[in-house]
C-alpha positions in Angstrom: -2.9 -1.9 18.8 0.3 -4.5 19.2 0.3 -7.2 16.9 2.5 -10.3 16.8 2.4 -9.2 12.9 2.8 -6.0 11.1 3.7 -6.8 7.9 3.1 -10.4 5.7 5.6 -10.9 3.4 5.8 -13.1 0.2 8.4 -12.8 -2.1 8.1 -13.5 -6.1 4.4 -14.3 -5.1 3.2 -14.0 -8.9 4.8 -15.1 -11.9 6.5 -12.8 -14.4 4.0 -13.6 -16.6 1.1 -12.4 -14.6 3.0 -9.8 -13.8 3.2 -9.1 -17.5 -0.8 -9.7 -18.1 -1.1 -6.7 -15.5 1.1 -4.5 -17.1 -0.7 -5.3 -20.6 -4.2 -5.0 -18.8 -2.9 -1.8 -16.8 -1.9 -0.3 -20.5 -5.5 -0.1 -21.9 -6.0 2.5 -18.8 -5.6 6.2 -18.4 -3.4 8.0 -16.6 -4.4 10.5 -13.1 -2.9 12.1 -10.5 -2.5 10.3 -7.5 -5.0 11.6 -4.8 -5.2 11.5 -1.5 -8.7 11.4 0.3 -11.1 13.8 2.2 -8.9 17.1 3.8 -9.1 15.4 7.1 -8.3 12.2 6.1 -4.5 11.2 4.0 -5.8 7.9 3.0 -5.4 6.8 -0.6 -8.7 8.4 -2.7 -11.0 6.3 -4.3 -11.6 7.0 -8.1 -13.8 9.9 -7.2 -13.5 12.5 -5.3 -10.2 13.5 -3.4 -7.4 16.3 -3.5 -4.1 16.8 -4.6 -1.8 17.7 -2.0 2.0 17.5 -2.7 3.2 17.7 0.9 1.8 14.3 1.4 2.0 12.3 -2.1 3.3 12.8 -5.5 2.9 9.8 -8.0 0.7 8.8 -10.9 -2.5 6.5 -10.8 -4.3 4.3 -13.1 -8.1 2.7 -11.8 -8.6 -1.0 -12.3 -12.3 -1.0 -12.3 -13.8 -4.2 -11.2 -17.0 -3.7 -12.5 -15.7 -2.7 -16.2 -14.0 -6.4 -16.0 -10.3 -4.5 -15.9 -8.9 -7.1 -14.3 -8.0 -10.2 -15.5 -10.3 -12.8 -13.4 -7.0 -15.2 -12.8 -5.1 -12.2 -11.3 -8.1 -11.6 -9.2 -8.1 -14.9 -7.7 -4.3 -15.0 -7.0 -4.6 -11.5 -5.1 -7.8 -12.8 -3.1 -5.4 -15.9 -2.3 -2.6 -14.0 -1.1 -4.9 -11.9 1.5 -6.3 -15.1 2.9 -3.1 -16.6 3.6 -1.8 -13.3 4.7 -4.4 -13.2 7.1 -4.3 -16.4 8.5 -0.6 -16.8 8.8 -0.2 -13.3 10.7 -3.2 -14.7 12.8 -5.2 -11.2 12.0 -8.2 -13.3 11.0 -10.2 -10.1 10.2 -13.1 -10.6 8.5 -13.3 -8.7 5.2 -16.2 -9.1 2.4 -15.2 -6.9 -0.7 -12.1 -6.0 -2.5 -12.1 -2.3 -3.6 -11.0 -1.2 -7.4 -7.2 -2.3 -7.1 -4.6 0.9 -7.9 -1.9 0.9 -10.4 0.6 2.9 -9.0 4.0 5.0 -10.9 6.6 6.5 -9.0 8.8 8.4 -10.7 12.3 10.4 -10.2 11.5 14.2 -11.0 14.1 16.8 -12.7 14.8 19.8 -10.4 13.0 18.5 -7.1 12.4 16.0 -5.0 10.8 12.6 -6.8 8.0 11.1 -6.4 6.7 9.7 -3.2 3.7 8.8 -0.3 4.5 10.2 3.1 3.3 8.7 6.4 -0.1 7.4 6.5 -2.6 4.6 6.8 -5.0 3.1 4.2 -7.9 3.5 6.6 -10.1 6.6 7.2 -11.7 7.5 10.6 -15.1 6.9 9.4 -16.7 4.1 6.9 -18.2 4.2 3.6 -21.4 5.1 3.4 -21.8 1.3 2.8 -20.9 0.9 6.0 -18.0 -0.9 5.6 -14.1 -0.1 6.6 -10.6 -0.8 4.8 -8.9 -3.7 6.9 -6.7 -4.6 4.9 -3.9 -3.7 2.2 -1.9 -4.8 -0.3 1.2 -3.9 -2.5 2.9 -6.2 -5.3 6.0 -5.4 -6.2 5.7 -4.5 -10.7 9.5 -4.0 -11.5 12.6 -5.0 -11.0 14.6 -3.5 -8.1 17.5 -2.6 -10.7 15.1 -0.2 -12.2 15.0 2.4 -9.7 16.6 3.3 -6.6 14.8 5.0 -3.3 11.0 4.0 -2.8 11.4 2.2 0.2 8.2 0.7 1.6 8.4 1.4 5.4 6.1 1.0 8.3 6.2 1.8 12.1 6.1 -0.6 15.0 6.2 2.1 17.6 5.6 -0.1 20.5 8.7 -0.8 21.3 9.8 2.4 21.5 7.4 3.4 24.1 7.8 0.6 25.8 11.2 2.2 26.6 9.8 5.4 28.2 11.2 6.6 31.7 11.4 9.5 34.0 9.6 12.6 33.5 10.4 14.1 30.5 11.0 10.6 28.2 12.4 11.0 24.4 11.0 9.5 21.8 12.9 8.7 18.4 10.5 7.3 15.7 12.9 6.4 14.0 13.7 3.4 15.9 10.5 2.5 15.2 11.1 2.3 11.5 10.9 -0.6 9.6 11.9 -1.3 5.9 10.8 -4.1 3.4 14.2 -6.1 3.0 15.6 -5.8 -1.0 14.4 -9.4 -1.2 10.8 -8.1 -1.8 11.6 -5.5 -4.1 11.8 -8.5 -6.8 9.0 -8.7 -8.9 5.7 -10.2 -8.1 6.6 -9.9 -4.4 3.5 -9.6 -1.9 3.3 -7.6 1.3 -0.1 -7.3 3.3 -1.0 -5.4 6.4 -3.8 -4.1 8.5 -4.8 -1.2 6.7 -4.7 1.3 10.2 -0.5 0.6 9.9 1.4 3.8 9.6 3.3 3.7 6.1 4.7 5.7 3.6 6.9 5.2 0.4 10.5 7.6 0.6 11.2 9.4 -2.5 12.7 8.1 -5.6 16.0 9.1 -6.3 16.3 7.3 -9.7 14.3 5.4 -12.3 10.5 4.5 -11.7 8.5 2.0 -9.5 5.5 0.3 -10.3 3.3 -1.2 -7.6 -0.4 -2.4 -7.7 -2.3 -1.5 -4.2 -5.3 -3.3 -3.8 -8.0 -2.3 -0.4 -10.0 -5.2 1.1 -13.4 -4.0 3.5 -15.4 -5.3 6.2 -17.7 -4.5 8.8 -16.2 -2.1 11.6 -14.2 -3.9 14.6 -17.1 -2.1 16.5 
């Protein structure tokens, strides 16, 4: 699909302070593995279920829990603003009716080998909860500062463009014009980025420090 928009952007959405009442809610939580989900399927994992592959992700989870009140309800209404905005401004207008247990997310640099990361994929599965519903669409907000690590780029792919360039018989394709990167701008804290949860995605390795990110899943009905 070709959109006008991949990415909404918003920097220094949220406050420090309610960055600071997520990291003091976030605290009272414990720790996991970051998952991926079913063997066919690289999306992010829900809280259960999932495997542990490092070829595709390495990083460390905490479960807000929406149910259990983890969330502070002011933080919850800022997020749910964000995605309507998001998805009026980039003119997705999908229609979404839940939000799905938001993920607290560490990336970390790691002694002797490569650090932390999240490797090309997309937030939606090929199939939809037994609900019914499907992911459409994502969210990351930026938790620290960018002095505080370096590395963990958020990227996407807007391969159309580089299709659109194909000729002859035998045509090349380099993906990695194709490539896009969330400017430094956004790595300030509280900043916002939303996008269609089928986008291609990943997060490069850290080479220093640790990043903190809260993803957050909204569902709705299937496009068909």
């Amino acid at each position: 699909m070709i959109l006008e928009n991949y990415v909404w952007q918003a920097p220094s959405f949220f406050s420090p302070q309610e960055i600071a009442d997520l990291h003091h809610a976030a605290d009272k939580l414990p720790f996991q593995v970051g998952q991926i989900g079913e063997s066919n399927n690289d999306k992010d994992s829900q809280i259960e279920g999932g495997d542990e592959n490092l070829e595709i992700r390495s990083s460390q989870v905490k479960w807000f829990v929406l149910e259990q009140g983890h969330m502070p309800d002011h933080l919850l209404k800022k997020i749910h603003d964000a995605t309507n905005m998001a998805n009026a401004d980039a003119r997705w207008n999908h229609q979404w009716e839940s939000m799905e247990n938001p993920q607290y997310t560490i990336y970390n640099e790691q002694p002797n080998r490569k650090g932390d990361f999240y490797t090309w994929h997309t937030d939606a599965g090929p199939k939809p909860y037994a609900s019914g519903l499907h992911r459409k669409l994502s969210m990351t907000i930026q938790l620290n500062t960018p002095d505080e690590y370096e590395g963990g780029h958020f990227q996407w792919l807007e391969p159309h463009r580089e299709f659109d360039q194909m000729k002859g018989q035998t045509p090349n394709i380099n993906m990695t014009n194709s490539m896009r990167t969330l400017p430094f701008s956004m790595r300030e804290i509280g900043s916002v980025a939303v996008f269609p949860s089928f986008l291609y995605h990943q997060v490069t390795p850290i080479l220093s420090g640790t990043r903190k990110s809260l993803v957050v899943w909204f569902t709705g009905k299937p496009y068909v």
